[in-house]
GUROZA-864616 format. One record per residue (C-alpha): residue number from 1; x, y, z. Coordinates in nm, 4 decimals, m for minus. Layout:
N
site seq=NUM&c1=X&c2=Y&c3=Z $
...
This chain:
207
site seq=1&c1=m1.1998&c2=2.7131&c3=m0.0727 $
site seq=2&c1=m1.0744&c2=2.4136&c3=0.0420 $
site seq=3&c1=m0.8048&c2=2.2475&c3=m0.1577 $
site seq=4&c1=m0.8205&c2=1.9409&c3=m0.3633 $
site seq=5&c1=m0.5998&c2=1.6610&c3=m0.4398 $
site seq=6&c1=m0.4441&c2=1.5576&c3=m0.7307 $
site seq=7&c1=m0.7194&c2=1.3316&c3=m0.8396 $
site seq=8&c1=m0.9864&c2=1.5522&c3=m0.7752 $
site seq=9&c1=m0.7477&c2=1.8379&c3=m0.9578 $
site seq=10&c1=m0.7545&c2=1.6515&c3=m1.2672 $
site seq=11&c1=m1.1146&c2=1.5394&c3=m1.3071 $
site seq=12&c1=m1.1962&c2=1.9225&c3=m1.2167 $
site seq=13&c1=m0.9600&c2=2.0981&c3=m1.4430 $
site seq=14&c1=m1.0605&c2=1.8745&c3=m1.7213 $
site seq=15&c1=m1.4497&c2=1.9399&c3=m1.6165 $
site seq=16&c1=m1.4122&c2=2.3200&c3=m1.6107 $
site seq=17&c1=m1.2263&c2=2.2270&c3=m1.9806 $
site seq=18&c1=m1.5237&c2=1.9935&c3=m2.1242 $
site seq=19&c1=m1.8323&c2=2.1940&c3=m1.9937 $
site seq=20&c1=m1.6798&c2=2.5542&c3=m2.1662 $
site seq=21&c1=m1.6829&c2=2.3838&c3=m2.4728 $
site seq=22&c1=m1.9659&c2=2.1885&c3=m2.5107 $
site seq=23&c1=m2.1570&c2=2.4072&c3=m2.3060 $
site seq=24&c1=m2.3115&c2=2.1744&c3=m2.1435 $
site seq=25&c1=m2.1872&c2=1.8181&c3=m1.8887 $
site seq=26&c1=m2.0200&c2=1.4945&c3=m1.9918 $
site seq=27&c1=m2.1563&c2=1.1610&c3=m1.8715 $
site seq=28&c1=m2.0150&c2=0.9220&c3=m1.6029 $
site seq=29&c1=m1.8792&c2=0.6538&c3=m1.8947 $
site seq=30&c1=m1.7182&c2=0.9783&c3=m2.0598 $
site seq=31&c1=m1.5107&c2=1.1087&c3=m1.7204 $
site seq=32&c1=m1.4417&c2=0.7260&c3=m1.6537 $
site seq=33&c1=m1.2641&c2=0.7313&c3=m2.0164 $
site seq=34&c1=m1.0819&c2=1.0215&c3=m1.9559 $
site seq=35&c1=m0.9565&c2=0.9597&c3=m1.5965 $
site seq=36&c1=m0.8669&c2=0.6100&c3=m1.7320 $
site seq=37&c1=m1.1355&c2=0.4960&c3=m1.4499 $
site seq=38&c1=m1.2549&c2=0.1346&c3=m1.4813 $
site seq=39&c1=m1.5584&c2=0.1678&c3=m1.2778 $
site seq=40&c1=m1.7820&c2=0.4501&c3=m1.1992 $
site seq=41&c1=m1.7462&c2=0.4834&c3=m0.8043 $
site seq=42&c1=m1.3819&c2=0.6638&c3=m0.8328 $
site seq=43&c1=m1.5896&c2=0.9265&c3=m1.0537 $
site seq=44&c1=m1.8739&c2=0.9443&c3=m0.8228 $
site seq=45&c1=m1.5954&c2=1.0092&c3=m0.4894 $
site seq=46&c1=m1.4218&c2=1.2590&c3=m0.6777 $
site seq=47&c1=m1.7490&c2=1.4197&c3=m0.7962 $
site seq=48&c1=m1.9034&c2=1.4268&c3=m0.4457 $
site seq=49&c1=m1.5529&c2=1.5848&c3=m0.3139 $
site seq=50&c1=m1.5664&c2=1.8383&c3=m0.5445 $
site seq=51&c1=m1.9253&c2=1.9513&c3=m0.4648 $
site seq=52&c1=m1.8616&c2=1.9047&c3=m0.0644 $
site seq=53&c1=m1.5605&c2=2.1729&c3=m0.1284 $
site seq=54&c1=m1.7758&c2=2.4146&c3=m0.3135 $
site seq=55&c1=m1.6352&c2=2.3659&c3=m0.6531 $
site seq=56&c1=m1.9262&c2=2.2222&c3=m0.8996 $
site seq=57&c1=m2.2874&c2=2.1397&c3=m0.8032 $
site seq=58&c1=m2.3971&c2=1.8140&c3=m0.8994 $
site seq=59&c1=m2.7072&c2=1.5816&c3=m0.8335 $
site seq=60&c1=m2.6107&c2=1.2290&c3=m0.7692 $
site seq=61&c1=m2.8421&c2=1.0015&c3=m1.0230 $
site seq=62&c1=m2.9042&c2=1.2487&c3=m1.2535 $
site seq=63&c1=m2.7577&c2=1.2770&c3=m1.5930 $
site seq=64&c1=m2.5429&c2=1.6016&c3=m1.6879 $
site seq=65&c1=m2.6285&c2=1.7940&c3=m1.3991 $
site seq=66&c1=m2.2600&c2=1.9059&c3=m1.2668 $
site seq=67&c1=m2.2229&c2=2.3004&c3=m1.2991 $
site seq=68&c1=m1.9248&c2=2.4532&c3=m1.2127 $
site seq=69&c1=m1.9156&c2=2.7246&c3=m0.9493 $
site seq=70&c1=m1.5850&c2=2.8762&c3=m0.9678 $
site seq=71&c1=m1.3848&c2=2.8333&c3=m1.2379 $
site seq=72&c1=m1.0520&c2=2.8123&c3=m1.0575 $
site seq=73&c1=m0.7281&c2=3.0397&c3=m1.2231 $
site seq=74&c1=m0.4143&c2=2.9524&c3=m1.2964 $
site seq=75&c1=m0.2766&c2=2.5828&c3=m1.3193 $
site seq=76&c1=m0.1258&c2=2.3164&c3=m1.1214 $
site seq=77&c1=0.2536&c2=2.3163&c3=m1.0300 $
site seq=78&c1=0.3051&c2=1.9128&c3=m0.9713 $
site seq=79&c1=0.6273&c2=1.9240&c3=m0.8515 $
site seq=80&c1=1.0240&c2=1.9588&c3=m0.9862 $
site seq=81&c1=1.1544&c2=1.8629&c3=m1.3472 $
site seq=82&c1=1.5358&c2=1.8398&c3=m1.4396 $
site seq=83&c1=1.7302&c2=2.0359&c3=m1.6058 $
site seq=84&c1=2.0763&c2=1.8701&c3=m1.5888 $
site seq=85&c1=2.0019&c2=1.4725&c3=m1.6143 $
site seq=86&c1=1.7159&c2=1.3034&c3=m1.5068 $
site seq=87&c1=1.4873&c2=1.3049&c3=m1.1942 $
site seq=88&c1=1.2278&c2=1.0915&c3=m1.0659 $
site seq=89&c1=0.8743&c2=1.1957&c3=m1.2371 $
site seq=90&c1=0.6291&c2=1.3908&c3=m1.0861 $
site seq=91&c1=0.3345&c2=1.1336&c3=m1.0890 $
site seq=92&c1=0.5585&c2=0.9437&c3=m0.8506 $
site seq=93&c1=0.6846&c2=1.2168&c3=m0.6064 $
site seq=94&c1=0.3076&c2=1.3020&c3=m0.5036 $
site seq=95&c1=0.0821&c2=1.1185&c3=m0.2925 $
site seq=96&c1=m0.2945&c2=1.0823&c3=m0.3827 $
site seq=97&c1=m0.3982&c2=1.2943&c3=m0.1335 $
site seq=98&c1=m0.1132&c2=1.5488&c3=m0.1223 $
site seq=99&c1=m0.2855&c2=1.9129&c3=m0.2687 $
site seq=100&c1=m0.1188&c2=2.1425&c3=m0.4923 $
site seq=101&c1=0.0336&c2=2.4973&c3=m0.5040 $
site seq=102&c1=m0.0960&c2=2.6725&c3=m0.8154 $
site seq=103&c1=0.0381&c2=2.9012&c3=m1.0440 $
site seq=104&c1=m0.2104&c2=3.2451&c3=m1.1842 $
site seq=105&c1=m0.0013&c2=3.4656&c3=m1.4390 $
site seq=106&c1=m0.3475&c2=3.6317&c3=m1.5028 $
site seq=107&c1=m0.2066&c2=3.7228&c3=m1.8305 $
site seq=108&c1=m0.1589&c2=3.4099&c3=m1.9865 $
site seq=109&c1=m0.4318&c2=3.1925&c3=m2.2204 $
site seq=110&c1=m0.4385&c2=2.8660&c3=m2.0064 $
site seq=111&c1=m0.6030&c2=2.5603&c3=m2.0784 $
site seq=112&c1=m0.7392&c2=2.3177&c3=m1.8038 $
site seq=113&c1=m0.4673&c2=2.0787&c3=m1.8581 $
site seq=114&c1=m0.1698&c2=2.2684&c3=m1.8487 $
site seq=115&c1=0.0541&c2=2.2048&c3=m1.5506 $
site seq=116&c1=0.3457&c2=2.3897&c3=m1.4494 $
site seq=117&c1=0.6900&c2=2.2410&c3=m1.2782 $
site seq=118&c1=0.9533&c2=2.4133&c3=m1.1650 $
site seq=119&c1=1.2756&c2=2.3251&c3=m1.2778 $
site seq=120&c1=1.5789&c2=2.2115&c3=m1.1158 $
site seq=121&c1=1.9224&c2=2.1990&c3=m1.2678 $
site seq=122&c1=2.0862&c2=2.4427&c3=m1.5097 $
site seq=123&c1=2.1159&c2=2.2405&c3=m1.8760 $
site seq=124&c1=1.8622&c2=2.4325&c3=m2.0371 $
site seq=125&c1=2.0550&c2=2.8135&c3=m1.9682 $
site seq=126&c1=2.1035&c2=2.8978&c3=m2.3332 $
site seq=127&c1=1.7116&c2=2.8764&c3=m2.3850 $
site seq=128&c1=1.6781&c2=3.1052&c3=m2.0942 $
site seq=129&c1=1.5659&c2=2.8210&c3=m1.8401 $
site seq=130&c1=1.7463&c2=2.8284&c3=m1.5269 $
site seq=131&c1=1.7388&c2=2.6368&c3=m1.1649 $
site seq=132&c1=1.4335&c2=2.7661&c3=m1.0104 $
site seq=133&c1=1.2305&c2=2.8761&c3=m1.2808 $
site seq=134&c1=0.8972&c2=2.7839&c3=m1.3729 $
site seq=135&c1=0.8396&c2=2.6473&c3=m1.6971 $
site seq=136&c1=0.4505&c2=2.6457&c3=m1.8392 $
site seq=137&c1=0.3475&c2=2.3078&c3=m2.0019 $
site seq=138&c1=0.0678&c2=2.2103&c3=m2.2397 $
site seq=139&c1=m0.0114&c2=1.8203&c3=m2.2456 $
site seq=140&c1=0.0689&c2=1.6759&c3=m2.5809 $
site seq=141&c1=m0.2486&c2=1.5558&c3=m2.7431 $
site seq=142&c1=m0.0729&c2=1.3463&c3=m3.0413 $
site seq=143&c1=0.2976&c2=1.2883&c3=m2.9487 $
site seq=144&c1=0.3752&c2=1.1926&c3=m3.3484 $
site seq=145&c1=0.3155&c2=1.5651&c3=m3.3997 $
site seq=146&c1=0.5769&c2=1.7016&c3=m3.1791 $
site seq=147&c1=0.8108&c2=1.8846&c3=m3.3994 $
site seq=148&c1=1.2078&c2=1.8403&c3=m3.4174 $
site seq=149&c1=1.3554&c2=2.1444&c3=m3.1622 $
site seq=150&c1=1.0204&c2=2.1594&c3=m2.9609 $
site seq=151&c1=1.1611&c2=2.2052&c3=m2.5799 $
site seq=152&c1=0.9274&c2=1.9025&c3=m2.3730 $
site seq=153&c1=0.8536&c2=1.7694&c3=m2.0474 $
site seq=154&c1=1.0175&c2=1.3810&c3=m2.1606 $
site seq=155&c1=0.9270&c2=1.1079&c3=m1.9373 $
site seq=156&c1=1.1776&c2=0.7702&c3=m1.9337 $
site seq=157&c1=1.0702&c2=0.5099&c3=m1.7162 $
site seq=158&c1=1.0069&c2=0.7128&c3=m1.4192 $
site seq=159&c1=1.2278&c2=0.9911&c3=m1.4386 $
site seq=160&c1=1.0957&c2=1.3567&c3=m1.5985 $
site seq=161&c1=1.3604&c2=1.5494&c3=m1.7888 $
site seq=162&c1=1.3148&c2=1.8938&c3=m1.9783 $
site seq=163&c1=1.4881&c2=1.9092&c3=m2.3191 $
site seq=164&c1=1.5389&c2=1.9934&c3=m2.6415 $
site seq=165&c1=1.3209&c2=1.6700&c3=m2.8505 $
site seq=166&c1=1.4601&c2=1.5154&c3=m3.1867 $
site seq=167&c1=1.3257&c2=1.2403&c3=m3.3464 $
site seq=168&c1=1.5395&c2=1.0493&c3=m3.6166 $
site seq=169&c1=1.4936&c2=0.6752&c3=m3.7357 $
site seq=170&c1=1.3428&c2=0.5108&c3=m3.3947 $
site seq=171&c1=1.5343&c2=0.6846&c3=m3.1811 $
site seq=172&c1=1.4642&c2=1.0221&c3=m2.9491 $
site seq=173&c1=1.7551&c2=1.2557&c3=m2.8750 $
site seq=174&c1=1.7019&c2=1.4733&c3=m2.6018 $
site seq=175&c1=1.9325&c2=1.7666&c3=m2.6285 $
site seq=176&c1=2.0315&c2=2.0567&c3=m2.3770 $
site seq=177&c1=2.1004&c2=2.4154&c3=m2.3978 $
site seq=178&c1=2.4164&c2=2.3967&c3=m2.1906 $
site seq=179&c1=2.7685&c2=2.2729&c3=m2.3261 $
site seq=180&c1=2.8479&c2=2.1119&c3=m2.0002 $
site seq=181&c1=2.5409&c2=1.8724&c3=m2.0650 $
site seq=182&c1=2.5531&c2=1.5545&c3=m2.3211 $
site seq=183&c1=2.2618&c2=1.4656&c3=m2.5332 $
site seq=184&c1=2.0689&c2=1.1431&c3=m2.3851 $
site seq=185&c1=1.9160&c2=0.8995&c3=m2.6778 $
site seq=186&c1=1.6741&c2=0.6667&c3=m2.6324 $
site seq=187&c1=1.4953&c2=0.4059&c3=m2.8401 $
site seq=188&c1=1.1683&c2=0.6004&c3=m2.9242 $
site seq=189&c1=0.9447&c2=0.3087&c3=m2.7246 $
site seq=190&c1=1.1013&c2=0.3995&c3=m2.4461 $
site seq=191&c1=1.0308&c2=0.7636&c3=m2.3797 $
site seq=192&c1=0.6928&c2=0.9695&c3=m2.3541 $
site seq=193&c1=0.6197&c2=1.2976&c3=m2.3935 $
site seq=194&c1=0.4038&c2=1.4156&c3=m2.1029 $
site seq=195&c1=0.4203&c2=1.8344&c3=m2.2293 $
site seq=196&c1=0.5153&c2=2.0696&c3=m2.4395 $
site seq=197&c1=0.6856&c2=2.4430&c3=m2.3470 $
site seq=198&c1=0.4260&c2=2.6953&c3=m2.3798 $
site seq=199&c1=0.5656&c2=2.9434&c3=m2.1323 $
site seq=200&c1=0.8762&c2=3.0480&c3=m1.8790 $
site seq=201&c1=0.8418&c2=3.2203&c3=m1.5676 $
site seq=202&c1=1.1266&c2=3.4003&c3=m1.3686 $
site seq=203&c1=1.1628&c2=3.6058&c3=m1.0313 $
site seq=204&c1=1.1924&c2=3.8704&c3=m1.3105 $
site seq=205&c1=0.9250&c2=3.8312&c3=m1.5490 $
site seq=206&c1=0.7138&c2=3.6223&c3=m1.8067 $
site seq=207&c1=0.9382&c2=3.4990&c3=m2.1520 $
């Protein structure tokens, strides 16, 4: 099948998500709200791009009539995340129309949003994360739930860092797993969470 590009990635993935649970399609206003779309035609391009590739059927005009037609494994690797300070994010480092390697550990539960990144740098080595590896995110629904210790994908400005996440009176340490590394802390305002760890994978195996 042809590849698709980042934008047509994400409306899929969260298609393939939306239809297996509700068993049924979502509206145009609905994918608008999720894509963060402020007017229909960006749906209706991604929608006819998908169904030109072979990936959904859908009749243009008609209400809830997209079907998915192969419901694509694995998830999306969208490029490289530090692990020693900070590098530039991965929203930034990919053109709209650039496609994307993906990732298919059969074993593994995924949802349609997860992403994976592979990691570059070496300051999360006592939590078994080293240069190279790819580390398995799930997007953070509610960031005030994140517990203290959870290991995230932490986004300032527009650099992408994977640590160790503490929260404490306004202000979010990120920690690593390497004593050559400092902490960073920021004022919480200033830094989102775009994932949380779910999984690790090495030349050597799944942790």
């Amino acid at each position: 099948m042809e590849p698709l590009t980042h934008a047509q990635q994400e409306l899929y993935d969260w298609l393939v998500v939306y239809i297996r649970e509700n068993r049924h399609s979502p509206s145009i206003r609905q994918m608008m709200r999720e894509m963060k779309l402020k007017s229909p035609a960006p749906v209706q391009s991604r929608l006819d791009h998908l169904r030109r590739k072979g990936y959904i059927e859908w009749k243009e005009g008609q209400a809830r009539t997209i079907r998915i037609l192969k419901d694509k494994q694995g998830v999306p690797i969208f490029g490289a995340i530090a692990a020693g300070s900070i590098v530039e994010t991965f929203a930034d480092t990919l053109d709209a129309d650039e496609t994307l390697e993906r990732f298919d550990p059969t074993a593994l539960d995924f949802k349609g949003s997860d992403f994976a990144l592979r990691v570059r740098g070496d300051s999360m080595i006592e939590a078994l994360i080293d240069d190279g590896d790819i580390v398995i995110m799930r997007k953070v629904q509610d960031p005030k739930r994140i517990r203290n210790g959870t290991i995230v994908a932490a986004r300032v400005e527009s650099a992408m860092t994977l640590k160790y996440y503490y929260l404490e009176d306004g202000k979010v340490t990120l920690k690593p797993a390497n004593p050559r590394f400092a902490p960073m802390e920021y004022p919480a305002a200033e830094v989102s969470i775009d994932g949380e760890l779910i999984g690790v994978w090495r030349s050597r195996g799944l942790s």
